[in-house]
C-alpha positions in Angstrom: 45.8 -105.8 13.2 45.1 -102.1 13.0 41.1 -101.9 12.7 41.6 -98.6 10.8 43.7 -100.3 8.1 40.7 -102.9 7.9 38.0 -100.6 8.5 36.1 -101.9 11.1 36.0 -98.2 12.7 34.1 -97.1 10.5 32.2 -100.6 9.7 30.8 -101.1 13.2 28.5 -97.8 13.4 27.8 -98.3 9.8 26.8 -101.9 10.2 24.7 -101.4 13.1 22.8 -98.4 11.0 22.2 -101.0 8.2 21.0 -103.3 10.4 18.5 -101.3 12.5 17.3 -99.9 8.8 16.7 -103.3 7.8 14.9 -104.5 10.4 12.7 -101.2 10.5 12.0 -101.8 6.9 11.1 -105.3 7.7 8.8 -104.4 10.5 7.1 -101.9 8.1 6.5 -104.8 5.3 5.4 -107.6 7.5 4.1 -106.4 10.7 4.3 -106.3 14.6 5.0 -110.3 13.9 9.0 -110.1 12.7 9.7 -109.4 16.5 8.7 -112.2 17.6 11.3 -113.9 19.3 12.4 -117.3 17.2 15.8 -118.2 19.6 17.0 -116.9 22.5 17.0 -113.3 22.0 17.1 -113.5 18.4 13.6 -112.6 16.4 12.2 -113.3 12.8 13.3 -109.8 12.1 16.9 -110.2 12.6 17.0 -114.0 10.4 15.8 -111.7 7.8 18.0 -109.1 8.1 21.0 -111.6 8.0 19.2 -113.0 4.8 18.8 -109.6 2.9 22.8 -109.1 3.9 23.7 -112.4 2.6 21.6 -111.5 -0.7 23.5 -108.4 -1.0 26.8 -110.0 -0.6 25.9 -112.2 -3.5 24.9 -109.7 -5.8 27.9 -107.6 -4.6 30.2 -111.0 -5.9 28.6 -111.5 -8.9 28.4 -107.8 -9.7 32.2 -107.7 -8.8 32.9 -111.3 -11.0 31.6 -109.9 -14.3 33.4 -106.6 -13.9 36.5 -108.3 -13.6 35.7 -111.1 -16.1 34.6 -107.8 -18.8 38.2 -105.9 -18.4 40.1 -109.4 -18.6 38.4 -110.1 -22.0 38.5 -106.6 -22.7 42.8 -106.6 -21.7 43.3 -109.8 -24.1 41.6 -108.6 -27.3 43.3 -105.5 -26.7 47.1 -105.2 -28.0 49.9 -104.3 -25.2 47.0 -104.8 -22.3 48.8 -108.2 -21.4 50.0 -106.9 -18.1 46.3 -105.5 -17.3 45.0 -109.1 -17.8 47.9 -110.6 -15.7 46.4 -107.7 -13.1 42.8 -108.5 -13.3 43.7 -112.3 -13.7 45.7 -112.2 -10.3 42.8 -109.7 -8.5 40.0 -112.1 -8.9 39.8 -114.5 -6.5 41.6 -112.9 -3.4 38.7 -109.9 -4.3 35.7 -112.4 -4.3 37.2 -114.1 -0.7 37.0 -110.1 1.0 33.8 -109.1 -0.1 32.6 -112.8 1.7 34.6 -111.9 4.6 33.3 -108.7 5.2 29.9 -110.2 3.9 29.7 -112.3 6.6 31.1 -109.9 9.0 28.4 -107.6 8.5 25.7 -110.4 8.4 26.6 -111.9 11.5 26.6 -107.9 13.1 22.7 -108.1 13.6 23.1 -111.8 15.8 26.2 -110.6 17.9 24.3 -107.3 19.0 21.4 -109.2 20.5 23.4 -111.0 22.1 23.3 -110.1 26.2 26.5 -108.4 27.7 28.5 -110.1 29.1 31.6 -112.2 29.5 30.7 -114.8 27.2 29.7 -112.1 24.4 33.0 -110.3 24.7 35.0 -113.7 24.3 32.8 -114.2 21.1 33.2 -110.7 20.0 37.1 -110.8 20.7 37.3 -114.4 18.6 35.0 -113.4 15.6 37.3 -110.0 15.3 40.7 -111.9 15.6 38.8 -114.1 12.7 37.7 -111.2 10.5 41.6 -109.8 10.8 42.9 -112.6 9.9 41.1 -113.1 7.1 41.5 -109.7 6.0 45.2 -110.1 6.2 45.4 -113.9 4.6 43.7 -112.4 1.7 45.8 -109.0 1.4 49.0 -110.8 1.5 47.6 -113.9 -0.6 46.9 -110.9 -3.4 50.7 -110.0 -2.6 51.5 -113.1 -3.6 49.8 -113.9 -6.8 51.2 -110.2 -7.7 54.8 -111.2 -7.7 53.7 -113.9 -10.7 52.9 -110.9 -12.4 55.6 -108.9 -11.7 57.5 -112.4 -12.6 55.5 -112.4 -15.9 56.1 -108.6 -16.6 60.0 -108.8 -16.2 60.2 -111.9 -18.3 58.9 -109.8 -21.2 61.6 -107.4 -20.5 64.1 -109.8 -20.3 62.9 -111.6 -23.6 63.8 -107.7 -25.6 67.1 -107.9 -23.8 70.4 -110.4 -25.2 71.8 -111.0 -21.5 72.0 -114.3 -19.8 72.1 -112.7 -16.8 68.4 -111.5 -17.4 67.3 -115.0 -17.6 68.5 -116.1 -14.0 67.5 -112.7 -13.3 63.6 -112.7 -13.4 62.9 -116.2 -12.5 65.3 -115.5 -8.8 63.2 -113.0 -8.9 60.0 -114.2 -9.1 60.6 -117.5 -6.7 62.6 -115.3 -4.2 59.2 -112.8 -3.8 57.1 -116.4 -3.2 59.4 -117.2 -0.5 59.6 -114.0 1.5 55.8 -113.0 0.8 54.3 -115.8 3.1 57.5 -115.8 5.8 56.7 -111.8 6.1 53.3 -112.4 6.1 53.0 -114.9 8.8 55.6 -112.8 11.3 53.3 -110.2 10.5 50.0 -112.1 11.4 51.8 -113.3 14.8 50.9 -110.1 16.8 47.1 -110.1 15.6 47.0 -113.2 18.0 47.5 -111.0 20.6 49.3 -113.9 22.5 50.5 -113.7 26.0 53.8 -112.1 26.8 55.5 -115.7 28.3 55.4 -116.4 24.6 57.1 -113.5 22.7 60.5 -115.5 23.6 59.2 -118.1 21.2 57.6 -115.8 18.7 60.5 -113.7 18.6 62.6 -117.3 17.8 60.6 -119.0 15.5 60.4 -115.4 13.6 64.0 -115.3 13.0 64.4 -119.2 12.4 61.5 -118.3 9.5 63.9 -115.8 8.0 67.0 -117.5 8.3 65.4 -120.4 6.1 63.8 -117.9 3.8 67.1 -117.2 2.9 68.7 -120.3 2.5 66.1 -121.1 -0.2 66.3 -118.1 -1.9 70.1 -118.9 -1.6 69.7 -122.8 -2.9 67.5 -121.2 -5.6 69.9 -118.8 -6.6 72.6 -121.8 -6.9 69.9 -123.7 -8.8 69.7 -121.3 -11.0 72.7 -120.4 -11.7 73.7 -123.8 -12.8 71.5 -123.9 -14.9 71.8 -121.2 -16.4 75.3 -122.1 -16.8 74.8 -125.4 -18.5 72.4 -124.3 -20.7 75.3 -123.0 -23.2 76.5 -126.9 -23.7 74.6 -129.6 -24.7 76.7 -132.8 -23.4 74.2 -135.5 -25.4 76.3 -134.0 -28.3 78.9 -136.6 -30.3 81.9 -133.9 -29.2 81.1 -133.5 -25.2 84.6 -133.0 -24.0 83.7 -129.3 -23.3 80.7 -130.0 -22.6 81.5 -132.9 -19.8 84.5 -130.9 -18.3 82.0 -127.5 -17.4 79.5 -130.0 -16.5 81.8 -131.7 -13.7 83.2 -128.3 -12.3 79.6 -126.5 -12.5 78.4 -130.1 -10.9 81.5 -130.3 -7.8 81.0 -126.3 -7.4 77.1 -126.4 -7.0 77.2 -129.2 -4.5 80.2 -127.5 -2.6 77.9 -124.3 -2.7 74.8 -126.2 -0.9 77.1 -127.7 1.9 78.1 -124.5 2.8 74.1 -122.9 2.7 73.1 -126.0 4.7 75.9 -125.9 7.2 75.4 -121.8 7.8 71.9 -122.2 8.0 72.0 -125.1 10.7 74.9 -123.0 13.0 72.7 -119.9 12.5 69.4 -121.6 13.5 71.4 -123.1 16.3 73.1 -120.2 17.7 69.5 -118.9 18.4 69.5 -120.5 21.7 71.3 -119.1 24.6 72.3 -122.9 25.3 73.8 -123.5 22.0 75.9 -120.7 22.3 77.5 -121.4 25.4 78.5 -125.0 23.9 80.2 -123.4 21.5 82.1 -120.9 23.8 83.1 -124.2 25.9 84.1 -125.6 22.8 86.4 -123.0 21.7 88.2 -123.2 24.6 89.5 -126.8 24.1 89.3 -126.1 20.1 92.8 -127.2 19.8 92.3 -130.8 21.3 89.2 -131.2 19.6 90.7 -130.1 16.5 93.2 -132.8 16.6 90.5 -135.5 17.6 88.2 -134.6 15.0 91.3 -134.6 12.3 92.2 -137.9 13.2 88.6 -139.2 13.2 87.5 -137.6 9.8 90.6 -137.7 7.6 89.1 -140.2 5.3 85.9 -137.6 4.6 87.9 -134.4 4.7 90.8 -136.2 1.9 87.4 -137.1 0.1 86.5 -133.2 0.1 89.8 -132.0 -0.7 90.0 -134.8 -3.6 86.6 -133.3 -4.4 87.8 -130.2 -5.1 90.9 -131.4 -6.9 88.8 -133.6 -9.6 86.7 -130.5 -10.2 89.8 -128.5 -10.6 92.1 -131.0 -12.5 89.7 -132.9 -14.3 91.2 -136.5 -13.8 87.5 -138.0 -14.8 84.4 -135.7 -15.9 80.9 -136.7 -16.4 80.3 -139.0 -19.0 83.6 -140.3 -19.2 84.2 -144.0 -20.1 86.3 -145.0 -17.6 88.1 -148.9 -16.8 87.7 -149.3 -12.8 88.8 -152.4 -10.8 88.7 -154.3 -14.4 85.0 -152.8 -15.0 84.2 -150.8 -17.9 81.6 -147.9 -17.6 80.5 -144.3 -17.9 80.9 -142.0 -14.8 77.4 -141.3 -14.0 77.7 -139.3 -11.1 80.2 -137.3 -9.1 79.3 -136.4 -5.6 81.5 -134.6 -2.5 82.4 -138.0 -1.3 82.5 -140.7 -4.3 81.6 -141.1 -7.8 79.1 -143.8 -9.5 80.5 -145.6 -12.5 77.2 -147.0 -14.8 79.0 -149.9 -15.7 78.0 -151.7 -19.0 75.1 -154.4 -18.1 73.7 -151.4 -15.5 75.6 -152.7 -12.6 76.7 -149.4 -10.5 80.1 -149.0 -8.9 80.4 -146.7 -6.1 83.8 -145.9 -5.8 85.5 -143.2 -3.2 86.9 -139.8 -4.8 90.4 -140.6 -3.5 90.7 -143.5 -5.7 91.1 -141.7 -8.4 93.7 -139.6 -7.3 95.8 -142.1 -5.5 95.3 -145.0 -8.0 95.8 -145.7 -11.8 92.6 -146.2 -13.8 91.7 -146.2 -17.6 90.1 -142.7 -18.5 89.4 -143.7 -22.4 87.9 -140.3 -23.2 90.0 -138.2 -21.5 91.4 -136.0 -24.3 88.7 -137.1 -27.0 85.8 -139.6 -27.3 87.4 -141.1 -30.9 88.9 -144.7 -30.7 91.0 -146.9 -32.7 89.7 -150.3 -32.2 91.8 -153.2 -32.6 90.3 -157.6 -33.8 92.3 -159.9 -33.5 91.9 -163.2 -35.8 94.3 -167.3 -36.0 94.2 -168.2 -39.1 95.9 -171.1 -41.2 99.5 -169.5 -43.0 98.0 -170.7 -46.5 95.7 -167.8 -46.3 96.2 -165.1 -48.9 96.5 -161.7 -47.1 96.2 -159.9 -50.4 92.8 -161.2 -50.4 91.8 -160.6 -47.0 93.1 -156.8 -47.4 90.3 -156.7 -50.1 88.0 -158.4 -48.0 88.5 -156.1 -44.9 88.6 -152.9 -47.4 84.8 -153.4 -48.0 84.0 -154.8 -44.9 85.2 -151.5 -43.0 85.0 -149.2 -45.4 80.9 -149.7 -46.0 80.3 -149.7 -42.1 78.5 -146.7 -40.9 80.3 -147.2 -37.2 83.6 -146.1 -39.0 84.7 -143.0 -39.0 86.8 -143.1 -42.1 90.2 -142.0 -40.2 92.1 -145.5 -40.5 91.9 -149.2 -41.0 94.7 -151.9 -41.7 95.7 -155.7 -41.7 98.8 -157.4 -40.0 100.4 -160.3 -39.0 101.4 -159.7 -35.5 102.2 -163.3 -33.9 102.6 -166.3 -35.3 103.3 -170.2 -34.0 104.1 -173.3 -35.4 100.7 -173.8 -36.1 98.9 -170.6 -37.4 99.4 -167.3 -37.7 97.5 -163.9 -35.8 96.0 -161.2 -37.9 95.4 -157.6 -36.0 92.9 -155.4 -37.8 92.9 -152.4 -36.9 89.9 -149.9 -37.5 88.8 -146.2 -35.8 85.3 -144.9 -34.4 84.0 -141.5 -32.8 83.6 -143.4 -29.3 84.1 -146.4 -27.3 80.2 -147.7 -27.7 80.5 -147.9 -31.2 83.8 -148.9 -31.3 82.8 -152.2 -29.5 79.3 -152.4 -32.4 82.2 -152.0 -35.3 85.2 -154.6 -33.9 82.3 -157.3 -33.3 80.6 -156.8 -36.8 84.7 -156.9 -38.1 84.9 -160.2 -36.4 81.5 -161.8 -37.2 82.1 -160.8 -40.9 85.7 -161.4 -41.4 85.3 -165.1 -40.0 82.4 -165.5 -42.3 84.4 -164.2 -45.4 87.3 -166.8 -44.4 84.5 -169.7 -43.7 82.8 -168.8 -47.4 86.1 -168.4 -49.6 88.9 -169.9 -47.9 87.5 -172.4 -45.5 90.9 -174.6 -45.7 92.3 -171.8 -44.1 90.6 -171.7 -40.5 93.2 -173.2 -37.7 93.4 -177.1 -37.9 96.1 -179.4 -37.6 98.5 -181.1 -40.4 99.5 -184.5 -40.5 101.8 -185.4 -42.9 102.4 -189.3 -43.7 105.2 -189.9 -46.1 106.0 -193.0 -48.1 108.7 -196.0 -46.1 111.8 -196.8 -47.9 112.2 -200.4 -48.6 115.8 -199.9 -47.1 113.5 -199.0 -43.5 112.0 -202.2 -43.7 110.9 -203.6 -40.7 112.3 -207.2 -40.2 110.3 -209.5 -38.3 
């Protein structure tokens, strides 16, 4: 790091002053006796000189923690300050960190110029200024970084005055996309303070770029993040009437997910064709691209059909999220869609994972398809001798007085009968399927207990008839 831009061209001579003032001063208060040597070729007079230093350091901190502390206050009781309090809020503790790094810099001058000259001491000196730059630069760049919640803070009241969506996806990319490239630029920047050997700038130069490339990836997963949400935040698909709800959630869903293969798949081939090696594969790979092409066709159909049904559902809609779908006999909610297969939540929380290409090459039951609203259908043996009239009556204020029906239509009929009894269909509409199941099994329960109650002679039994014998039939013995 350039010692200009921290200061330690003019700190050194400065320091060195300071010090030698010190210890005169000391001298002067105590005696000949502070020059007595206490270690090495350190005396009583330079321990006290690092002890004033330190002193000073901590009155320069506290001095510097009630400023800041006053003009925060002072920022929040005063009206549209609120960005100078985000400032001062964000300045003080990366301020309090330099002033005890160059505290201790400048405490530790007095022990490092007694030391003797030599090797040893400019290994020291080298390690302690690599240290103190360091630090210097972790804090700058730490301050950087608390900043862009400011700025983050500061746009989101401008976007708040403002009607656009956009603004909303707007500040918080914003915001997170500054937290990502802050610290990557930061540490590529710290590299050449190391002052590493030259056999290692290959590497450096490397891992620098690898640092990028994934700096942008997130920003770019972030931006895909965001967006979706941003997009689904218009449609609320808990809502009775989800149908356009459901069918933006399952393209927004299959698009997102298509959008983070890609980032991942670019960032891995970039990453990759870093290295010389890597590169060369791929030439050789080219060259025989149409055998391989074939080979790899044959061996992935199943997972590219998959994709290309992917994008097909998303696009045509067959099922969307939420639907209540009949699979292999199972009934369920689609609970997931993914690139490869979908996950049906199936009544009693079973899951069935079932490939994309099933439902575009096989028929299934997609109850909700065009709307969530039912019509529900019970059916009931009873004996003939039971009054339908009645029943009608029965049914009207057993349906009617339900909350689980939606008040489009209801009816009674006969729709088989045997030599025995006869079958009654009622018939009855809800807003969905789950409480089109709650409504047909209250129907039932309370339908067979009208017919139990009024008409019990009416449940299924038998008849036997017996008439009376002739005497003309007589049996002769």
């Amino acid at each position: 790091m350039n010692s200009t831009i921290t200061g330690k061209d003019y700190l050194d001579p400065f320091f060195a002053g300071l010090t030698a003032l010190i210890s005169h001063g000391l001298e002067n208060l105590f005696g000949h006796g502070v020059n007595t040597f206490v270690h090495g070729s350190f005396t009583w007079a330079d321990l006290g000189t690092v002890l004033c230093l330190l002193l000073f350091v901590v009155l320069v901190n506290g001095l510097a923690a009630a400023l800041l502390r006053h003009k925060t206050r002072q920022a929040a009781a005063t009206p549209g300050k609120e960005m100078h309090h985000h400032v001062f809020g964000a300045l003080g503790k990366p301020l309090y960190v330099l002033i005890w790094i160059y505290g201790i810099y400048l405490a530790a001058t007095p022990l490092l110029l007694k030391l003797p000259a030599d090797k040893e001491l400019n290994v020291i000196q080298t390690g302690f200024d690599k240290l103190f730059d360091l630090g210097v630069f972790a804090v700058v760049f730490w301050l950087f970084f608390r900043f862009t919640r400011v700025l983050e803070a500061r746009l989101a009241v401008w976007a708040s005055k403002t009607s656009s969506k956009l603004d909303d996806l707007f500040v918080p990319l914003v915001g997170r996309s500054l937290r990502v490239i802050v610290p990557v630029v930061g540490i590529i920047f710290a590299l050449p303070i190391l002052e590493l050997p030259p056999e290692y700038s290959g590497v450096l130069a490397k891992g620098s770029s690898i640092l990028l490339i994934i700096a942008v990836s997130v920003i770019l997963f972030q931006a895909v993040n965001l967006g979706e949400k941003a997009v689904l935040t218009e449609y609320d698909i808990k809502a009775s009437d989800n149908l356009q709800a459901r069918k933006i959630y399952t393209q927004v869903h299959v698009i997102s997910k298509v959008l983070y293969a890609i980032i991942a798949l670019f960032t891995v081939a970039s990453v990759l064709m870093l290295f010389q090696e890597v590169r060369q594969f791929g030439t050789s790979i080219l060259a025989s691209a149409g055998v391989v092409g074939i080979i790899l066709g044959f061996a992935a159909q199943k997972t590219i059909s998959n994709l290309f049904a992917g994008f097909q559902l998303a696009m045509t809609q067959p099922i969307r999220l939420d639907d209540v779908v009949i699979v292999e006999g199972e009934w369920g909610r689609v609970e997931e869609i993914t690139l490869t297969y979908v996950i049906i939540h199936i009544w009693d929380d079973r899951r069935l994972v079932v490939p994309l290409g099933y439902f575009i090459e096989k028929p299934f039951q997609n109850w909700t398809r065009v709307s969530a609203q039912l019509l529900g259908s019970v059916f009931v043996w009873a004996d003939y001798t039971l009054p339908l009239d009645e029943a009608r009556q029965a049914l009207k204020e057993i349906i009617e007085n339900h909350p689980l029906w939606d008040k489009r239509f209801w009816n009674l009929q006969v729709t088989d009968t045997t030599e025995k009894t006869m079958q009654l269909r009622v018939l009855a509409t809800s807003a969905d399927s789950s409480k089109s199941w709650d409504l047909r099994c209250a129907i039932r329960e309370q339908f067979i207990a009208y017919i139990q109650k009024h008409h019990p002679e009416c449940l299924p039994h038998f008849r036997t008839h017996i008439g009376s014998v002739s005497a003309g039939a007589q049996l002769k013995l």
